[in-house]
C-alpha positions in Angstrom: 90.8 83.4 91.5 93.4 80.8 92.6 96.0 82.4 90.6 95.8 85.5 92.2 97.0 83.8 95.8 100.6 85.0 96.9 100.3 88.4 94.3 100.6 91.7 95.5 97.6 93.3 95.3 97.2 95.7 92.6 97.8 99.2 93.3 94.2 101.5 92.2 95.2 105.4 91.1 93.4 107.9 93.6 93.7 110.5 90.5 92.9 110.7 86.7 95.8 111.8 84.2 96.1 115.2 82.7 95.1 113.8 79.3 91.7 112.5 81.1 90.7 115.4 82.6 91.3 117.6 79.7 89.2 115.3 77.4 86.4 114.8 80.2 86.5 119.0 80.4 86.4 119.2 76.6 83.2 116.6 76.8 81.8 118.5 79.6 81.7 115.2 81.5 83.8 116.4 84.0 81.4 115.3 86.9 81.2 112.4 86.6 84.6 111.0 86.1 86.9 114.1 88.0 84.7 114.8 91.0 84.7 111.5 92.6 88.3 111.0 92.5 88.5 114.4 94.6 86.0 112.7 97.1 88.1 110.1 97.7 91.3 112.2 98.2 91.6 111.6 101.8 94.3 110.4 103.8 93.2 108.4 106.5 95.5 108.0 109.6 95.0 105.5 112.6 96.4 106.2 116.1 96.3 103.1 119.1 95.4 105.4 122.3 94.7 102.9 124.9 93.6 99.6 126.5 91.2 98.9 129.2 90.1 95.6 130.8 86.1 95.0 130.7 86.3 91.8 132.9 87.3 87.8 132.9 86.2 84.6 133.0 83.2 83.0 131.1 80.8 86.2 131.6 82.8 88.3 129.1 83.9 85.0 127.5 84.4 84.6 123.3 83.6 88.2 122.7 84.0 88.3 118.6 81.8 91.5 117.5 81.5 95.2 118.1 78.9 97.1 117.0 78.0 101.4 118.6 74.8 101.8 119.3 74.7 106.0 120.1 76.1 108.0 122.9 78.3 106.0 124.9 76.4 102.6 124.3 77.9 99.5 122.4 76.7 96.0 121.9 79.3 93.0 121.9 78.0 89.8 120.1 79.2 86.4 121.7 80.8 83.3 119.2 79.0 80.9 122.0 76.1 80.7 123.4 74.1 83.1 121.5 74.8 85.9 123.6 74.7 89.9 123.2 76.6 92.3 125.6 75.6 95.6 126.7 78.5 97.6 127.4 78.3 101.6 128.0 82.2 103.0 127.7 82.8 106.5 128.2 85.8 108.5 126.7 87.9 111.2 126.5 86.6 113.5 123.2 90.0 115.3 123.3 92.5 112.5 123.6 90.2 109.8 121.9 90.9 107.6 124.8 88.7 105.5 126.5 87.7 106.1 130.2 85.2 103.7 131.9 83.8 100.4 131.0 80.7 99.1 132.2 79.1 96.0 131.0 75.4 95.2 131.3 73.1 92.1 131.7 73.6 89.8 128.7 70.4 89.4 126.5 70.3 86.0 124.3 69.6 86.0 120.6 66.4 84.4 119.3 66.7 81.1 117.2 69.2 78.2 117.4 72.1 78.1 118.7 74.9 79.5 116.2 78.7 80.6 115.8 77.9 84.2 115.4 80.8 86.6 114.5 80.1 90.0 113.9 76.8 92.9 114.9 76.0 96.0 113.3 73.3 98.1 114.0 71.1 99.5 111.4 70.2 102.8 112.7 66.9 104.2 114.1 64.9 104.0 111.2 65.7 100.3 110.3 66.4 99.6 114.0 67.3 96.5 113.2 70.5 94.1 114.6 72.8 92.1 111.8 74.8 89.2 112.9 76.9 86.9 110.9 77.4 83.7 111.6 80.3 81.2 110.5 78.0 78.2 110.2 75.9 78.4 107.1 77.8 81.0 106.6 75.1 84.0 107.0 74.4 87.1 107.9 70.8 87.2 110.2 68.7 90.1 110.7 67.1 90.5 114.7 64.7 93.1 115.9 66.5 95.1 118.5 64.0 95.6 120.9 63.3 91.8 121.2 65.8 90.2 119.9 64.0 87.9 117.9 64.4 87.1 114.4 62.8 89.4 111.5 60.5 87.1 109.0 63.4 87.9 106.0 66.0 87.3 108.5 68.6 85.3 106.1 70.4 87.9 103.7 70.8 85.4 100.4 74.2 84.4 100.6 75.5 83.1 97.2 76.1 79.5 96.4 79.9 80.0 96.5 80.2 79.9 100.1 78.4 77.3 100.4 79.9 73.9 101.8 81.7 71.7 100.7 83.7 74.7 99.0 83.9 76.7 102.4 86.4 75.4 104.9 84.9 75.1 108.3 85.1 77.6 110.7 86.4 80.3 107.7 82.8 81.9 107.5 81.9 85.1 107.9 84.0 86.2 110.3 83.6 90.0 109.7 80.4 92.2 109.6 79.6 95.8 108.5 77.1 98.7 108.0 77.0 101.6 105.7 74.1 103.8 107.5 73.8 106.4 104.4 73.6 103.5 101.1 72.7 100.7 103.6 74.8 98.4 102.3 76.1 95.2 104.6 79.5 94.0 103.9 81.1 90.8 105.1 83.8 88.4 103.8 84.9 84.5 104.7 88.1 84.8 107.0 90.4 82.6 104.8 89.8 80.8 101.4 87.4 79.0 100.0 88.2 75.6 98.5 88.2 76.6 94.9 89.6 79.7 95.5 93.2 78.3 96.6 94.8 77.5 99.8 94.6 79.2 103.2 97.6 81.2 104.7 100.8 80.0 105.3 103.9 81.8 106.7 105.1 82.3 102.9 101.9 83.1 100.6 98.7 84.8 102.4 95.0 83.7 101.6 92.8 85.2 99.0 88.7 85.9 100.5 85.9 87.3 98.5 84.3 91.0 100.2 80.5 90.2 100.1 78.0 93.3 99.6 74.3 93.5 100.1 72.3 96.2 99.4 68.6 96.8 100.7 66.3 95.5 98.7 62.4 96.7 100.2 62.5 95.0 103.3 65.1 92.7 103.0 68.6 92.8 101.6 69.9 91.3 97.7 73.7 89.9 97.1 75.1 92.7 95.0 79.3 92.4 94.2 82.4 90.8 95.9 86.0 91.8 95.2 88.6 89.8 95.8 91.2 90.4 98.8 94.8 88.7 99.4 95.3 88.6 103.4 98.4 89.0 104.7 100.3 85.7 105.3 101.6 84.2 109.1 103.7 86.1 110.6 105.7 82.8 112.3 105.3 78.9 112.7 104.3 76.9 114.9 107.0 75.5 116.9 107.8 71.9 116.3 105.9 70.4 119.1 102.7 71.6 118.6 100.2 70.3 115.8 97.1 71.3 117.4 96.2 74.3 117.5 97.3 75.4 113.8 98.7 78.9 113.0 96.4 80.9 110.6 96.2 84.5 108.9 92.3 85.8 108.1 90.4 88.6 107.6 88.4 89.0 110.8 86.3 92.1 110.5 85.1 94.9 108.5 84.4 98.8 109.5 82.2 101.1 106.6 83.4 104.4 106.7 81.6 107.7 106.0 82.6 107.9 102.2 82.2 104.5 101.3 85.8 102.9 102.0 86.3 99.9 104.6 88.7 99.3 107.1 90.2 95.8 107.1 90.9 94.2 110.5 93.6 91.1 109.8 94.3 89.0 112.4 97.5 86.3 112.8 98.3 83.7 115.4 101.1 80.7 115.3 101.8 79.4 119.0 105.1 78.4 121.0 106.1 76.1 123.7 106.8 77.9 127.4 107.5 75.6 129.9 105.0 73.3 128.3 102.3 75.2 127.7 101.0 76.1 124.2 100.9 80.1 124.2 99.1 82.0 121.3 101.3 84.8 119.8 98.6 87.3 118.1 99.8 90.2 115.7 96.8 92.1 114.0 96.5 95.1 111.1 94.3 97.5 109.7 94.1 98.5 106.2 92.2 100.7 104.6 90.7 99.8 101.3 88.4 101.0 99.1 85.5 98.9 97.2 84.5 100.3 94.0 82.5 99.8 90.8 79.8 97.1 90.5 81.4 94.1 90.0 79.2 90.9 89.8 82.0 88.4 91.0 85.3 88.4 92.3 86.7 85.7 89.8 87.3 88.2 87.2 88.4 90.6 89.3 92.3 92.0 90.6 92.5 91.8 94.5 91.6 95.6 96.1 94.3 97.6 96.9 94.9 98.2 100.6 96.8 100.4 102.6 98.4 100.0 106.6 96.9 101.7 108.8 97.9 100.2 112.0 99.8 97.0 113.1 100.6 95.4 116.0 100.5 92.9 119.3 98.2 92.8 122.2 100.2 90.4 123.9 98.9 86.8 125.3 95.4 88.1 125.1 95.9 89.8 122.4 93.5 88.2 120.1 91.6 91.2 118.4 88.4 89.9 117.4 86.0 92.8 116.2 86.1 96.6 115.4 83.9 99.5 115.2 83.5 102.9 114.4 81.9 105.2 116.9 81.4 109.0 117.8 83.5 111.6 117.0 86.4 113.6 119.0 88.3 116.6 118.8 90.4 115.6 115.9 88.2 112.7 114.3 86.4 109.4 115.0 86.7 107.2 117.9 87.1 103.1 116.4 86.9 100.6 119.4 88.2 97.4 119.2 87.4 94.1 121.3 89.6 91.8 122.4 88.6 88.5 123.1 89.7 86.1 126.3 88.9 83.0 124.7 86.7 81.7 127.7 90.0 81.7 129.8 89.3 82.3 133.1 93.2 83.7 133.9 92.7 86.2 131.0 90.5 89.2 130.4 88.1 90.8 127.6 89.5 93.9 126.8 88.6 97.1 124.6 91.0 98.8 122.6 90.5 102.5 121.5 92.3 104.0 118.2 91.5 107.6 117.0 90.9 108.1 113.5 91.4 111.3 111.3 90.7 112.0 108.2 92.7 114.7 106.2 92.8 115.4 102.5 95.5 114.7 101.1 98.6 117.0 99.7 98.0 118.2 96.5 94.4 117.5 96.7 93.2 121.5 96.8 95.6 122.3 93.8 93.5 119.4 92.1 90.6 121.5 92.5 91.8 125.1 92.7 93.4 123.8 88.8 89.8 122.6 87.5 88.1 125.5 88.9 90.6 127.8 86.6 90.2 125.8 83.6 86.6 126.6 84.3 86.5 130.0 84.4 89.5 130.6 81.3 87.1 128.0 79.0 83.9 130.7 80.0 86.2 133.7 79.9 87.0 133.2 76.4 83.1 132.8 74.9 
């Protein structure tokens, strides 16, 4: 895969040609290769509403994971100190903004301490918690109600990510939950070793997706695909050689019909009056993993579109996402923004409103098959 570092990422049709439907009708496999597509005709928009503190200082400190829980409840996962935050934030169905934040007592994850990254919640039925952690890298399974770890807690992680070809601290980052497949998706935030070098201000870094899929009980290793982060969006100015400026993939958001949101995140830092300031810029894409592939080697790096770019300021450092309830116009996605144990700077939750529309030209598509239908049974 280290060839495919500093490519574009292939673009992936969202329709088949004229020649391919007309053979798939003619074969009267037309299910199976037209319908899909149509599924997936769906232009997905992302709108920043607002901002709104949720407290500073070490109690809301390293916030990295977001995770909705039902009605206006949300769980925040800690990178230190194995902690989980209750937070209950109400909003505004018709705007898609939020409107209060109130954080709860923090509970502590069972087990050692560990760098954990990202949470999703399994649903009722499961009622499970997921949390991935940079170290190993892993992705560990906790009973809600207790917090303890389940007896298959460790989702099998393939050898690739294994050290010395991960680079540390460039785990898994991200986290995600698909409550109708159940399927857990995760990815390492910037290269591994043999997979080529990680982001620079020229050339971006290539990551491999990770999916599971529930297996009984526990969960089986089932595909990657390969995905080109953008690069740095500046240097570091010439003073500063510690910290280093960096470009990753950060999180991951399943949506409804099976795509993902991608949450990039890049930082380089400055010199103000001699102090080293951060300067953050983040995106969303949208992308779409398909197929069954069995390893992102052979594979082209997934297509992704912008949804949404932009700076937070100082603070600004957008660790997790999520998708929550609905609104008037679509889905509410909450994003937390973390303070870095800073005392002078505050956690913070961001809200976007997401809609999803199909897209033009998508009921021709269908209104054209469903003719063709009816001429090929008029003239029997």
């Amino acid at each position: 895969m280290r060839q495919l570092i500093g490519q574009t990422p292939s673009a992936v049709g969202v329709g088949q040609s004229a020649r391919q439907v007309a053979t798939a009708m003619g074969m009267i496999t037309l299910t199976t290769v037209f319908f899909p597509t149509i599924a997936h005709a769906k232009q997905v928009t992302l709108t920043q509403r607002n901002t709104q503190i949720l407290g500073a200082g070490q109690a809301f400190g390293q916030l990295s994971g977001l995770t909705y829980m039902g009605g206006n409840d949300w769980l925040a996962v800690s990178d230190k100190r194995n902690e989980i935050l209750p937070i209950t934030i109400g909003f505004n169905a018709v705007t898609g903004a939020t409107t209060t934040l109130t954080s709860g007592v923090k509970r502590v994850l069972g087990g050692v301490e560990r760098d954990y990254e990202g949470i999703a919640f399994t649903g009722a039925t499961r009622n499970t918690l997921l949390v991935s952690e940079e170290d190993s890298p892993g992705v560990r399974e906790f009973d809600r109600a207790t917090l303890a770890e389940v007896a298959t807690s460790l989702l099998p992680t393939p050898g690739v990510f294994a050290a010395p070809n991960l680079r540390g601290n460039l785990g898994f980052e991200s986290l995600t939950y698909h409550a109708t497949s159940g399927a857990v998706f995760t990815a390492n935030e910037e290269a591994l070793v043999s997979d080529g070098p990680t982001a620079t201000a020229a050339l971006g870094t290539t990551v491999r997706v990770q999916r599971f899929l529930p297996s009984g009980s526990s969960f089986t290793a089932a595909g990657q695909w390969a995905y080109v982060v953008d690069p740095i969006h500046g240097t570091n100015s010439a003073t500063i050689t510690s910290p280093t400026a960096q470009s990753g993939l950060c999180d991951l958001v399943a949506l409804d019909d099976g795509r993902l949101l991608a949450l990039e995140r890049s930082v380089f830092y400055t010199e103000v009056f001699g102090q080293t300031l951060p300067n953050f810029r983040s995106k969303i894409y949208l992308i779409s993993p398909t197929g069954t592939p069995a390893n992102a080697d052979a594979l082209s790096p997934l297509s992704k579109t912008l949804l949404w770019s932009g700076s937070l300021g100082i603070s600004g450092n957008l660790e997790g996402l999520a998708l929550g309830p609905a609104t008037t116009n679509g889905r509410l996605v909450l994003g937390i923004v973390d303070n870095n144990d800073i005392n002078s700077l505050a956690a913070s939750v961001v809200a976007f409103e997401m809609t999803i529309v199909p897209e033009p030209g998508s009921m021709v598509l269908i209104t054209c098959v469903s003719g063709a239908l009816l001429a090929r049974r008029s003239r029997r």
